[in-house]
N, C-alpha and C positions, 0 to 999 in steps of 0.2 A: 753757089752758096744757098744754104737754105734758110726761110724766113721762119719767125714765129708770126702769128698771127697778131700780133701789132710792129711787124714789120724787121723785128731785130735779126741778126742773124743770129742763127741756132744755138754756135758752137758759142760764141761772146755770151748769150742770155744763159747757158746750161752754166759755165764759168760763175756768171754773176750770181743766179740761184744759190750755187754753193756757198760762195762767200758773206749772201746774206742770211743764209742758215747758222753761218757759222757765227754771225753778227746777233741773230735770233737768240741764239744759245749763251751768248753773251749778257744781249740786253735781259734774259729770264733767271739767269745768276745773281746778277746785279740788282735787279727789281728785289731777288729772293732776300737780299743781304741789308738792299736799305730798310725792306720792310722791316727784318731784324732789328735794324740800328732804331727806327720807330719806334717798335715793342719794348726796347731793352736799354733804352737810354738812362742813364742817372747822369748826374751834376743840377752845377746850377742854370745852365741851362736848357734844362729839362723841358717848360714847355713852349720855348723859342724851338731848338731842334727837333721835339716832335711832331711841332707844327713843319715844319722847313721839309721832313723826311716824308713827312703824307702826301706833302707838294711832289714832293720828287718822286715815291713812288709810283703816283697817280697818274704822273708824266709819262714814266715809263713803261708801264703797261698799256698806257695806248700805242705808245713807241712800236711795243710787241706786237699789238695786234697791225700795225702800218705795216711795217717788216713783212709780215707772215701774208699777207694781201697783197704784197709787193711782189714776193715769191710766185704766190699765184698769179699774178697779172704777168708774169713772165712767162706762165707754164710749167713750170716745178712744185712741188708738193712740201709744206714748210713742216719741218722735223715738229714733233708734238711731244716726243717721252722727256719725263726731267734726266732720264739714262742718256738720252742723245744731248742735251745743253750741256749736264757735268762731262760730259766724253769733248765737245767743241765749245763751250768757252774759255775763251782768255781769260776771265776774272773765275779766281777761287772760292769756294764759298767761305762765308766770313763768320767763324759759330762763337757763339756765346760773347761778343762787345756790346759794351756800356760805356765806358769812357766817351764822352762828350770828345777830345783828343783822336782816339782811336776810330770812332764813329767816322769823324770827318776827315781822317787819314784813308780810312774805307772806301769815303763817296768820292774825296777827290784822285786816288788813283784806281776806281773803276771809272772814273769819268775820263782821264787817260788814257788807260785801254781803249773805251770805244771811241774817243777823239782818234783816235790812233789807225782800229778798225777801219771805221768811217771812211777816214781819208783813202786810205786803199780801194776802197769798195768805190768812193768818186772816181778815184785814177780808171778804174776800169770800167765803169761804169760814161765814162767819155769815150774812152779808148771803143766804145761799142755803139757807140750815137745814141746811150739810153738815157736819153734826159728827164726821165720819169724817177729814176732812182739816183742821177747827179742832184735834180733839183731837192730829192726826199734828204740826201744825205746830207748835204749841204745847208739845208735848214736844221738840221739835227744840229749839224756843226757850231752854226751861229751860234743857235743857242746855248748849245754845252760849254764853249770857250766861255762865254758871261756867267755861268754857274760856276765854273772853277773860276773864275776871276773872285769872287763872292766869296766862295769858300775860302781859297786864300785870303783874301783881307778880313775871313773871319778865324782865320789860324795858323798866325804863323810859323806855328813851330811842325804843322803837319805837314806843308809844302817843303819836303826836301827828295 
């Protein structure tokens, strides 16, 4: 069996690579669409979610850059075109919302998706003794279940 050079084996890290490409393309969708919900918000509340959405974005774009260095610390080369994210992420892009409602039906089912993601990418991510991207993903995790925790008991009619 052959190693990478921090020790995983080949065939598991090339797997994993993949799947955080694919993760990649996800979290750069999702960044693109809250930033949206940001710019494009109306209601009343207007400058509670604009502020909440600049949080979130700003999260996630480090997210991206963690991911894409995680990629490399494996030995894979992390996908860079927005052609390659629209072609592998799970979340759609989200064009022209304003609804304060619609907004937060947005963030909390891409935050599903990548809850979702994630968890797969752990599973394998064990299955491969790569505890550099169990422990990444798994702090991702924590976190995001307490942000949909939040969102929902900020709207209940968009949790369904």
């Amino acid at each position: 069996m052959s190693k990478t050079f921090i020790g995983l084996d080949t065939t598991k890290s090339k797997e994993l690579a993949a799947k955080l490409n694919e993760l990649l393309a996800t979290y750069q969708v999702f960044y693109t669409n809250v930033r949206g919900y940001h710019w494009n918000i109306k209601d009343v509340n207007f400058f509670e979610l604009h502020a909440k959405f600049e949080e979130i974005y700003t999260d996630l774009v480090e997210k991206v850059d963690e991911v894409a260095e995680r990629i490399l610390t494996l030995g894979y080369t992390p996908n860079n075109a927005f052609s390659q994210y629209l072609n592998h992420s799970r979340i759609k892009e989200d064009i022209a919302v304003s609804t304060a409602v619609a907004c937060l039906r947005g963030t909390l089912e891409g935050f599903k998706v990548l809850l979702a993601q994630q968890r797969e990418i752990l599973a394998l991510a064990a299955d491969a003794g790569d505890e550099g991207t169990v422990s990444q993903m798994s702090d991702y995790i924590k976190a995001q279940e307490k942000l949909v925790w939040m969102f929902q008991a900020a709207c209940q009619t968009c949790a369904n």
